[in-house]
Structure formats: structure tokens, C-alpha cells
C-alpha positions as CSV (number, residue, x, y, z in Angstrom):
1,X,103.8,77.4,85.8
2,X,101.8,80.2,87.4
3,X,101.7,84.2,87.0
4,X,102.2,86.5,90.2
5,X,100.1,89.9,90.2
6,X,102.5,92.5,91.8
7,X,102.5,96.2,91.9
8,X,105.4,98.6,91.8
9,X,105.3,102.5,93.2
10,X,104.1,104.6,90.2
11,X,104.2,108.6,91.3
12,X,102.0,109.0,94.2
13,X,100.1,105.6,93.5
14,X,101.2,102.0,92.2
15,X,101.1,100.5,88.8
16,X,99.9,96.3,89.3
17,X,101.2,94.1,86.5
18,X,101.0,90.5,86.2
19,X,104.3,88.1,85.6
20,X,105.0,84.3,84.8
21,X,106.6,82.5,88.0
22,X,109.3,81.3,85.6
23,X,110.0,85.2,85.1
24,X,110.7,86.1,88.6
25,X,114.1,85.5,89.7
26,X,113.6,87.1,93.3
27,X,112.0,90.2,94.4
28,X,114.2,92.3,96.6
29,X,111.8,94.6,98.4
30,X,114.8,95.9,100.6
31,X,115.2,94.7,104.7
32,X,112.6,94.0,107.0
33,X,113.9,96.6,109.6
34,X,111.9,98.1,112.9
35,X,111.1,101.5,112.1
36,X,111.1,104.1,114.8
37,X,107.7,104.2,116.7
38,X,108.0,108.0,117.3
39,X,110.1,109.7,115.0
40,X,110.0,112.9,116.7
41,X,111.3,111.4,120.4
42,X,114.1,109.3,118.6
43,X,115.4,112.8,116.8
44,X,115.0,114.3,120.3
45,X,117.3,111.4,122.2
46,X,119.7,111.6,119.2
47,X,120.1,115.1,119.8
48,X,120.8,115.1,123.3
49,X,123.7,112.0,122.4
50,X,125.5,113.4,119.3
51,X,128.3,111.7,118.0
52,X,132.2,112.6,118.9
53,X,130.3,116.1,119.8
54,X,129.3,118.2,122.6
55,X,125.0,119.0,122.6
56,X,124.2,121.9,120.7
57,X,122.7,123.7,124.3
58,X,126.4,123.3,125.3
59,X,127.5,125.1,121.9
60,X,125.4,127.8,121.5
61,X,125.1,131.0,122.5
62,X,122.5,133.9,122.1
63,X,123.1,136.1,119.1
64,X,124.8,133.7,117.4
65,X,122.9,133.2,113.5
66,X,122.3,130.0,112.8
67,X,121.7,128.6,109.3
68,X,120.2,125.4,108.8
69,X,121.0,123.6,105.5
70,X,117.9,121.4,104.7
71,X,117.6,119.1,101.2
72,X,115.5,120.2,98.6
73,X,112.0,118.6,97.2
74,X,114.2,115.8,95.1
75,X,115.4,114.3,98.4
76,X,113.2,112.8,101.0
77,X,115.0,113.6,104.1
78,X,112.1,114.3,106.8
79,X,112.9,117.6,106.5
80,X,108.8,118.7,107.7
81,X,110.0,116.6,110.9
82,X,113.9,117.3,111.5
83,X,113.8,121.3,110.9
84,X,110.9,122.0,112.9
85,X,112.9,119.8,115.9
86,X,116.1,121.5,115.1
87,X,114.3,125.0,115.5
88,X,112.4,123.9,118.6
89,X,115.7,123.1,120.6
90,X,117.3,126.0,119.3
91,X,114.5,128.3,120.5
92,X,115.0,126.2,123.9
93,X,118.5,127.5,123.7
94,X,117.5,131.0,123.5
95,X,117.8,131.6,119.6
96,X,115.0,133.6,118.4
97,X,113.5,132.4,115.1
98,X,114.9,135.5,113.7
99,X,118.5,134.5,114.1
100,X,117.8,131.7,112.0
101,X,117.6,131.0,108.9
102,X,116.7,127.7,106.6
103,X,118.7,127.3,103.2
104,X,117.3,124.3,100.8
105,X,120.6,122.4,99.3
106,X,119.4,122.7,95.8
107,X,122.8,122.4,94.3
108,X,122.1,123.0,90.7
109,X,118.6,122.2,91.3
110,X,115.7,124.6,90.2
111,X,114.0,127.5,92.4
112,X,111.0,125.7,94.7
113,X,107.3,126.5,94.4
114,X,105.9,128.0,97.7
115,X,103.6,124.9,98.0
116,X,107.0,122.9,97.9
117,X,108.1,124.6,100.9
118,X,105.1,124.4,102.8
119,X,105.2,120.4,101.8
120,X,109.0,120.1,102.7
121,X,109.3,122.3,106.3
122,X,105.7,121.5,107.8
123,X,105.6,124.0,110.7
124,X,108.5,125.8,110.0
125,X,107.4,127.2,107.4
126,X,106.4,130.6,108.0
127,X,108.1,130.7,111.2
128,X,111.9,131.7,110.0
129,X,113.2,132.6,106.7
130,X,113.7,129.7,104.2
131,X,116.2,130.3,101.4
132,X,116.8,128.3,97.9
133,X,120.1,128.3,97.2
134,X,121.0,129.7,93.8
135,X,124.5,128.3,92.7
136,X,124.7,130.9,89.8
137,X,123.6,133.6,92.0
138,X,127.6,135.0,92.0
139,X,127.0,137.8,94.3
140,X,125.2,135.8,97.0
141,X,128.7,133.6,96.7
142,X,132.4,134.3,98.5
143,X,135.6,132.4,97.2
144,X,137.1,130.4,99.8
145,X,139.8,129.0,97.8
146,X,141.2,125.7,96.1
147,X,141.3,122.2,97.1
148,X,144.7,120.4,96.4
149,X,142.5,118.7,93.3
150,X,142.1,122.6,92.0
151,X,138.6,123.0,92.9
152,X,137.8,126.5,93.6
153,X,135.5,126.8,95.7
154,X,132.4,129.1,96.0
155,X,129.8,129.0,99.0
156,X,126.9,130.5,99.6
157,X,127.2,133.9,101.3
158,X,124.4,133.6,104.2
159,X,126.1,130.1,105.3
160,X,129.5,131.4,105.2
161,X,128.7,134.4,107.3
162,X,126.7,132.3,110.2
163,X,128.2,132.1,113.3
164,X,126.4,128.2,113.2
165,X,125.8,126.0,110.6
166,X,123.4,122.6,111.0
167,X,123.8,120.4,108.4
168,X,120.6,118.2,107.6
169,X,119.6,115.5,105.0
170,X,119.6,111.4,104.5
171,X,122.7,109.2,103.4
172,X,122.1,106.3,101.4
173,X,124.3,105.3,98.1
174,X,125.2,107.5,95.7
175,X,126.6,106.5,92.4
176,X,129.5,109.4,92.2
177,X,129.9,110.6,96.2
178,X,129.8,106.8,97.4
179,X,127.0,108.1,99.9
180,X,124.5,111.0,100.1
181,X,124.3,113.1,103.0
182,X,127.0,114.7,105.5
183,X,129.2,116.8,103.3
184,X,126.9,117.1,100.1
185,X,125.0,119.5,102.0
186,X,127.9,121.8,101.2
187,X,129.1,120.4,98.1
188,X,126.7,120.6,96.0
189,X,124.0,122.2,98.3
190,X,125.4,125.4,98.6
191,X,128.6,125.8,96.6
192,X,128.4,127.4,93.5
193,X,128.3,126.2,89.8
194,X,131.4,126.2,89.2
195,X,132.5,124.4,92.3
196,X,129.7,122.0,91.3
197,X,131.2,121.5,88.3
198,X,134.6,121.2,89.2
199,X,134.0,118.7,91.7
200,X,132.0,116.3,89.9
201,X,134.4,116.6,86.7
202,X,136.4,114.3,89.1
203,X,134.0,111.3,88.1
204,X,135.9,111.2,85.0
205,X,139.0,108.4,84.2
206,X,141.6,110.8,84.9
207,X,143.5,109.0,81.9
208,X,141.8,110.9,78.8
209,X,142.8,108.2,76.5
210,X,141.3,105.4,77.6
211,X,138.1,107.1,78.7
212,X,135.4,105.9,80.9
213,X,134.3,106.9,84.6
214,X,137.0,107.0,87.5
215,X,137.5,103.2,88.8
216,X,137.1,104.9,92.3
217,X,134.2,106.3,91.9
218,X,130.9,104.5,92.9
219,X,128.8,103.4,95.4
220,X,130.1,103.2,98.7
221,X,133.3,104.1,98.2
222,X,134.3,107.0,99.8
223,X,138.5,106.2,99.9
224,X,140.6,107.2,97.1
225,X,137.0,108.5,95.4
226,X,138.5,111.8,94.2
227,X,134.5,113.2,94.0
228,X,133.7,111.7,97.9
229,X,137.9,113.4,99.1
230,X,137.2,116.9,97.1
231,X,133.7,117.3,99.0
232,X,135.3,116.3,102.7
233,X,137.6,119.1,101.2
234,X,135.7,121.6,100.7
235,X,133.1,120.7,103.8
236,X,136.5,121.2,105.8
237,X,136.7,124.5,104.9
238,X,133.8,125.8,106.2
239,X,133.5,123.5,109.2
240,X,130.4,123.0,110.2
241,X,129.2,122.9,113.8
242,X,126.9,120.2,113.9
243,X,125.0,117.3,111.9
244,X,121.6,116.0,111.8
245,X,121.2,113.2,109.0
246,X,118.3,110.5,109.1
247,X,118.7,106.7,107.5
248,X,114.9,105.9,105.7
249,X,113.5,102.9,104.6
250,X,112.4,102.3,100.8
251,X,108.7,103.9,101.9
252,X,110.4,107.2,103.8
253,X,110.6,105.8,107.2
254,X,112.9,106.6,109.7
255,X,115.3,104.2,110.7
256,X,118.5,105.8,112.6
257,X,119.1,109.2,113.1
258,X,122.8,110.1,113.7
259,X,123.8,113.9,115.2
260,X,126.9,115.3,116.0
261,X,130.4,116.2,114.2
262,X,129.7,116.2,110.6
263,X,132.3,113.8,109.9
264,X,132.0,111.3,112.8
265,X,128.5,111.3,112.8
266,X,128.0,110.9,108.8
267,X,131.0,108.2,108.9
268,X,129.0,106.0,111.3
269,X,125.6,106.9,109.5
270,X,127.7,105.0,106.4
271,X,128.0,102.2,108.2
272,X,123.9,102.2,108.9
273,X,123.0,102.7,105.1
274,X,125.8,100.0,104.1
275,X,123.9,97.7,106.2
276,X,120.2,98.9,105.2
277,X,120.9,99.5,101.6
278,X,122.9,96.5,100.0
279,X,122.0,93.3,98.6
280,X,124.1,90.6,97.5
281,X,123.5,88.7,94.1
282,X,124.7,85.5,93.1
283,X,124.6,86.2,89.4
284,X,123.4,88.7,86.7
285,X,119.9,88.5,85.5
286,X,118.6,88.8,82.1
287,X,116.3,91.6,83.0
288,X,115.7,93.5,86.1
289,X,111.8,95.2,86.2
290,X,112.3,98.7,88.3
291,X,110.8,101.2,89.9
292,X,112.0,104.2,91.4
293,X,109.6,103.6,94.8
294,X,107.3,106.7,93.3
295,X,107.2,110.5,93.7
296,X,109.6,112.3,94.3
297,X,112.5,109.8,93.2
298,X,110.5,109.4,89.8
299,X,109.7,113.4,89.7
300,X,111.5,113.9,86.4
301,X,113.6,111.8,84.4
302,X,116.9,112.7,85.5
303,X,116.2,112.0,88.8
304,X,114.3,108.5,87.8
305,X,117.6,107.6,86.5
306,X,119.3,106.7,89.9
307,X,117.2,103.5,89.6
308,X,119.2,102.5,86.5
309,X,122.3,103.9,87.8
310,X,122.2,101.3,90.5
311,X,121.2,98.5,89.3
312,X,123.1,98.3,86.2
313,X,125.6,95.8,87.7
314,X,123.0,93.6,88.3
315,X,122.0,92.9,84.3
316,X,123.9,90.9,81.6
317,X,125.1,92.5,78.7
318,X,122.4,92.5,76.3
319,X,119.3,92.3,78.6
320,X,116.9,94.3,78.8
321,X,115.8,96.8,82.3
322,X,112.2,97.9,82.6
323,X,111.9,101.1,84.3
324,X,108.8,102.5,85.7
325,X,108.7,106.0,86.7
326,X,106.2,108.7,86.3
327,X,107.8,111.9,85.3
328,X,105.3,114.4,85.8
329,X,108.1,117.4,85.5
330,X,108.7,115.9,81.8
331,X,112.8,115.2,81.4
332,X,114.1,117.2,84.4
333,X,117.2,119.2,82.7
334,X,118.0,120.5,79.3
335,X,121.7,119.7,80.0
336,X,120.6,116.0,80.5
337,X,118.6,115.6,77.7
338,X,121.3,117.2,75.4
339,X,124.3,115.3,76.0
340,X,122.3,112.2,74.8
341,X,120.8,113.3,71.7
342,X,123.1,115.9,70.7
343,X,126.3,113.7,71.3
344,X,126.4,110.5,69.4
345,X,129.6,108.6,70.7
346,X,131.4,108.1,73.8
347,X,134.0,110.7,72.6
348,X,132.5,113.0,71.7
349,X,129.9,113.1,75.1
350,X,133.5,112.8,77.2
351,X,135.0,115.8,75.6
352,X,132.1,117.8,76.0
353,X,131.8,117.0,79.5
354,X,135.7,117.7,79.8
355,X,135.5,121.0,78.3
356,X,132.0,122.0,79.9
357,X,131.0,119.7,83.1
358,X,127.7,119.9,84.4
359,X,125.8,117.2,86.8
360,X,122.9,117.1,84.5
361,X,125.7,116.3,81.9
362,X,126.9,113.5,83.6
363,X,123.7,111.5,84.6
364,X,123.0,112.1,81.2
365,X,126.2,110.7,80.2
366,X,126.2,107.5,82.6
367,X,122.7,106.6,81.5
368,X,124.5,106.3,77.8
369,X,126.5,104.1,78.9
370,X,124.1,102.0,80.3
371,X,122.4,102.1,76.8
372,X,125.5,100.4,75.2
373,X,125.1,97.3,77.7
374,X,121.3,97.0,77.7
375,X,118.2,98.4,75.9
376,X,115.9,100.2,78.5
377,X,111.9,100.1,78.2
378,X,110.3,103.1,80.3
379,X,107.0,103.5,81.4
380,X,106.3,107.2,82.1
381,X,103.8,109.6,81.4
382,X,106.5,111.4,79.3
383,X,106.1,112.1,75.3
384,X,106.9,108.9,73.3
385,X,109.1,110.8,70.9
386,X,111.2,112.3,73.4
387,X,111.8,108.5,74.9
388,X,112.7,107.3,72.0
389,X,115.6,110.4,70.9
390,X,117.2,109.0,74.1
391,X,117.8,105.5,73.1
392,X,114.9,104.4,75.3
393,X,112.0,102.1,74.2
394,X,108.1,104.0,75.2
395,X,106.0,101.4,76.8
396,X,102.6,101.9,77.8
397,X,102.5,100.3,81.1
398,X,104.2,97.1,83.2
399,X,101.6,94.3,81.5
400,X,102.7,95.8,77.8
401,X,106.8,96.1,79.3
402,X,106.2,92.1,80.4
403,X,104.5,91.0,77.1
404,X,107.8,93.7,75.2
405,X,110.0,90.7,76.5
406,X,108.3,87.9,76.1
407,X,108.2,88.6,72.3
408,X,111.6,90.5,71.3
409,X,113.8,89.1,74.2
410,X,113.0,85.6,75.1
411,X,109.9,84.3,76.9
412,X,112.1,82.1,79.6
413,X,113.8,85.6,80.6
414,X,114.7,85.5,84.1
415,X,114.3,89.0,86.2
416,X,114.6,90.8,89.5
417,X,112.2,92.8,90.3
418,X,113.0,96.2,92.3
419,X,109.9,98.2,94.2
420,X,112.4,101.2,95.1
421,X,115.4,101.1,93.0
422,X,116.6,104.2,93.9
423,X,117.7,103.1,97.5
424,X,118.8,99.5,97.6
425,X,121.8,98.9,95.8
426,X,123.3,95.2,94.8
427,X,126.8,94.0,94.8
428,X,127.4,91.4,93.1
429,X,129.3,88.2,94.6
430,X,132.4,88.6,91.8
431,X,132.3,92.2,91.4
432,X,134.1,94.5,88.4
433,X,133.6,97.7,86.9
434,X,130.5,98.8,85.7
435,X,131.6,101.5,83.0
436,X,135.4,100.3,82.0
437,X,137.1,102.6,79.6
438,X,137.4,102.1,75.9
């Protein structure tokens, strides 16, 4: 048989590699769908035809301080095109630029550069004040109270004291949350560390003894998810006035913008992303080749990992995933890195996390579980030695990761092959649970 030369996103480039056709399962690329021609004119319309939601002209008044909570550089969310809209309509309105104020959702995220910001807010940058949130920052925080799952709940001081609060960002899957956007703005966006923590502790099998993640918890699944009902929670209590949230292709296009009440709005922007974002598969594969779809998703490490966190339904136990993802910012979080090379056994990484939860704890945590399924080969521009202290096999690029398989797998290995792993997700035609406990 003959080879196919492909090329998967790499950083800010692509890596090409060359593959047998008996290799390639199917490459899943994502939809063909009809981006929007003008992004700017189909934010506009769905501004002026929010969702379950009066216009914000007919909400506003002058005086009022408005905070606008935008995602931070790990997230592509059109933020250089939404905010600047979003600040242009308010202005309309009669709300002077300084009345408003822009606060980046960095959750437990670090501090940006001012380059970032300039990158991230286009021309609104310089124009109001832009804010990163600092979860551990605990007297720019005021206690709210406790959710009925005990969460106590910290937000940021500026967005409890607007008079308005716009909540901004994308939705697509998300392992824990069942979908990004809407409500994560809050939680984790602005809430602070220990609310973060809290929250996501949730992930966990509530049933200590038999260990594991929560059976609810995954992608798409927002009922009964203990993480996705805490966060609508919390998001309750602060009750914001109005949502802006964008659905992007796998190469940051816009596809659907939905405005209005943050709950209606984000429920029917689900609904979008469900039908963008999934793929069904007859069967597991013996390996599946991956790439994030390039910078940011494949910034650091801990964020590459979303890749694998999807599409580790879609491998047999025993096979091998090829991740390729750049890493300039090295392994992303200390907390990450520890929990897989500090923390030997399933146990012992569960109690930790019981005792001391952190999100960077948690990816950390999945991606070891993923490890006791499959062996992972990444190509990255990361320090071989620090690959290999996570579990991980160093390869030096795709052609080396295809000939890797050939040789200590099986040469007839059968693959999918995932441009941007970190947005489509597959579901599998029998479905069960990815990480059952022990």
C-alpha cells in the first residue's frame, strides 16, 4: 500500500510527517461548517437579539460600572474582537470608558505579560482598565457564602461591587465542567483559590474507597455533574447581567455567537458546541496521532494535555497516543508536574488531592490515569528528561513517533489522526467510563 504526507498544527506552524495508508484509520479534521463572513456584524446582530434577555441599551443606565470578564491568553475566545464590540455599544449607551473595567478570567492561571494583553484586547487595550485576576490576592476577594455542596465561595472584589457584569468567553467540551464558557467565567475566572479548589475537589468519586473520578463528571454532561451544579451555584449568586460567548472552529473561527441571560444563552450555546464538537466512532483504535491544533492550546504542557484528556476513550487498552505539542512555556505548573512524579500510585495521588486540591493537581492526576491504559509518545520542544519523569516517551518529531510504532507496537497498527484535539471530542458508539475506580 501507499504512504500519505500530512501535517499536524505544531505552535505557531505545522509539523508534516509521512504515514502508511494501512496506518490511517480516518482523519477527523472536525465539521465542515460556514464560518461567519464578518465576525464583527454577526456579534453586532447577536447583540441586538439576546437570548431570554432584554438588549443591554434597554438595561443600562449612566453611572452604572460595568466589569467585563474576558478569558485569559490559554483560551481563544475572540476576545481582541468581542471586548472592543462590547465597549463600543456600551459607549453607544452612554458609559464612559472609565466606568468600565476589563477583568482576564485567569482562575489559577499566572499574571499576563503586557504584550499578552495587547495580543488578547486589540483596541481596547489602552482604552479602559484591564485587570488579571489574582485568586490568592485575599484582600481583592469578599466571601459570599456556601453552596449546598459546602463550597465557600470567594469572588473577586471589583466584579462583586459592579453595578454590571458581562460575562465573555467560548464553550466547547470540557472534561470536568461538561462545557467551557457561561458560568466558568465566575468559577474559576474570578473566584478565589480556595473556591477553585473546592469546586473542582468535586471531580472526585465521592466513594473514597473505591476511588477513581466522579461517574458524572465528563464531557458534556452538565446534570447531576456535581463540578458543572456547584459552578451554576456559585454563578447564581452573583447573577450576572448579561452573556457574550462565541462557538470557534478547530482554526479559531467564529461560528455562532449567543448573547443574553447567562444561563439561557450558555444552555443553547451547549447545544451549538454538542453539534460542532462531537464525533462518533465505531470502535477503539490502536493508536490515535494528536495534536493540540497549535499555540496557545499547546502553550505549556498542562494545557497540551486536554488533547489526551479527550481522546482517551477513543484508544484500546494498551495502545499507544502520539501527542504533538510544542510547549514553549516548558511544563506549565509545578503542582502538575508534582503530583506525577512525586506520587507513585493511584492512592497515594487521590489522597493528596483529597487533602490538598488544586486544578493543576488534577490534570496532573487524570493524565496518570491515562498512563495506566496507554503509553504516550510526545513531541515537544520540552527537556527529554523531564518527559520521561512523567511516564511519557521523548520523541523527536511525527516521522520518528510513526517509525516509534512501527518497531515497539506493531507495524499494522491502525490510528486516528486528530489535527486539533483539544476541540473535537468522540463518543464512542457503546460508551463506558473512561477512569472507573479501583
Amino acid at each position: 500500500m501507499g504512504s500519505r504526507a500530512l501535517s499536524l498544527p505544531y505552535g505557531r506552524g505545522m509539523m508534516e510527517f509521512t504515514i502508511g495508508e494501512e496506518n490511517v484509520l480516518r482523519i477527523i479534521d472536525g465539521g465542515n461548517f460556514s464560518a461567519a463572513l464578518d465576525e464583527e456584524e454577526e456579534i453586532k446582530k447577536a447583540l441586538s437579539n439576546p437570548i431570554n434577555s432584554k438588549p443591554m441599551r434597554e438595561m443600562l443606565k449612566k453611572g452604572m460600572r460595568v466589569v467585563i470578564i474576558a478569558s485569559d491568553i490559554t483560551r481563544v475566545a475572540k476576545n481582541d474582537v468581542v471586548v472592543p464590540l462590547i465597549i463600543d455599544e456600551l459607549n453607544q449607551i452612554g458609559i464612559p470608558d472609565e466606568d468600565i473595567t476589563v477583568i482576564t478570567a485567569t482562575g489559577t492561571h499566572r499574571k499576563h505579560e503586557e504584550k499578552e494583553l495587547k495580543m488578547l484586547f486589540g483596541r481596547a487595550y489602552g482604552k479602559v482598565d484591564i485587570i488579571d485576576h489574582d485568586a490568592k490576592d485575599e484582600e481583592d476577594l469578599v466571601y459570599i457564602g456556601k453552596t449546598k455542596r459546602g463550597t465557600e465561595v470567594y469572588i473577586n472584589k471589583r466584579v462583586f461591587n459592579a453595578d454590571f457584569i458581562i460575562l465573555t468567553g467560548a464553550i466547547s467540551y470540557h472534561f470536568m465542567a461538561g462545557f467551557s464558557g457561561g458560568r466558568k467565567s465566575i468559577c474559576p475566572g474570578v473566584s478565589g483559590y480556595k473556591t477553585i479548589q473546592m469546586n473542582h475537589k468535586l471531580m472526585l468519586n465521592s466513594d473514597e474507597e473505591k476511588g477513581g473520578i466522579n461517574p458524572n463528571v465528563g464531557h458534556g454532561r452538565l446534570k447531576d455533574n456535581p463540578i458543572a451544579e456547584d459552578m451554576d451555584e456559585i454563578c447564581d449568586k452573583i447573577k450576572p447581567d448579561f452573556l457574550v460567548n462565541v462557538i470557534l472552529d478547530d482554526r479559531g473561527n467564529l461560528l455562532k455567537v449567543v448573547c443574553g441571560d447567562y444561563k439561557e444563552a450558555f444552555l443553547e450555546g451547549c447545544s451549538f458546541a454538542t453539534s460542532f464538537f462531537s464525533v462518533s466512532l465505531p470502535a477503539k483504535a490502536d493508536a490515535l496521532i494528536l495534536s493540540c491544533g497549535g499555540f496557545p492550546k499547546d502553550i505549556d504542557f498542562y494545557q497540551a494535555t486536554k488533547a489526551i484528556e479527550n481522546w482517551l476513550k477513543a484508544v484500546r487498552d494498551g495502545g499507544y497516543i502520539v501527542l504533538t505539542a510544542e510547549c514553549p512555556d516548558g511544563i506549565g505548573h509545578e503542582g502538575f508536574y508534582e503530583i506525577i512524579t512525586r506520587y507513585r500510585t493511584r492512592k497515594e495521588r487521590e489522597r493528596v488531592l483529597r487533602e490538598e486540591f488544586t486544578i493543576a493537581r488534577a490534570v496532573g492526576y487524570i493524565l496518570t490515569l491515562g498512563l495506566e491504559k496507554t503509553k504516550i509518545l510526545l513531541v515537544s520542544s520540552m527537556d527529554e528528561n523531564l518527559v520521561r519523569e512523567m511516564g511519557l516517551i521523548p520523541i523527536k518529531d511525527l516521522n520518528n513517533a510513526i517509525n516509534y510504532l512501527k518497531d515497539n507496537f506493531k507495524p499494522d497498527f491502525k490510528s486516528y489522526i486528530v489535527p486539533h484535539a483539544s476541540t473535537i471530542v468522540p463518543f464512542l458508539e457503546n460508551d463506558e467510563e473512561i477512569f472507573p475506580g479501583k
